[in-house]
C-alpha positions, 0 to 999 in steps of 0.5 A: 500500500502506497502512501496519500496526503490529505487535508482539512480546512475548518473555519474556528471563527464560524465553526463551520468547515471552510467551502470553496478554499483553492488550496495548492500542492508544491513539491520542494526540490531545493530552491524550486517548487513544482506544482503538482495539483491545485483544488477547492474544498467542497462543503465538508472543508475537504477536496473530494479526493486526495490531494496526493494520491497514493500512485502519485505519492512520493516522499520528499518536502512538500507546501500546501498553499492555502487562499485564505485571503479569497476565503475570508473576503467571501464569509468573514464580513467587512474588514479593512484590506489588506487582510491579516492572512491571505496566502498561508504557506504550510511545508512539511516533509513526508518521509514513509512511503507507506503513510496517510499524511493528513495536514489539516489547517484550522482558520480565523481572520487572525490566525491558524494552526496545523498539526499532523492529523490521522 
């Protein structure tokens, strides 16, 4: 069995999963990064498919870039530009060829957290 990445993004202000977040996948190859894929979360806060799927998984450093700033403008209100957050880069490495990586990403308009989930 191969390896998978996936992810999760939750809006902790709302409490709500984060619909409609573009999310991006790099691979880090020294100083280059090579997009690999580029999707939206549906309503679960989640893409409907693995972000890296296991015939596509590779060990290596990875960044997962997240469009939090198109996110906020449509469902936190009216705030002042620019934002807090837009862009948030997360890179993380992958080192079992055999593991579900799950890097979830939890939001509000003035800050987040990751974790290595399950």
């Amino acid at each position: 069995m191969a390896g998978w990445l996936s992810t999760h993004v939750l809006d902790t202000a709302l409490g709500v999963p984060a619909a409609g977040l573009e999310i991006a996948l790099y691979r880090i190859n020294g100083d280059t990064r090579d997009h690999i894929v580029t999707m939206t979360t549906n309503a679960d806060g989640r893409t409907d498919a693995p972000i890296l799927a296991a015939e596509d998984f590779a060990t290596g450093e990875y960044e997962l870039v997240f469009q939090a700033g198109a996110y906020l403008r449509r469902t936190a209100g009216a705030q002042a530009e620019p934002l807090f957050l837009d862009v948030v880069p997360i890179r993380f490495g992958m080192n079992d060829a055999e593991a579900h990586y799950h890097v979830p990403l939890l939001l509000s308009p003035f800050g987040y957290s990751t974790y290595r989930g399950s």
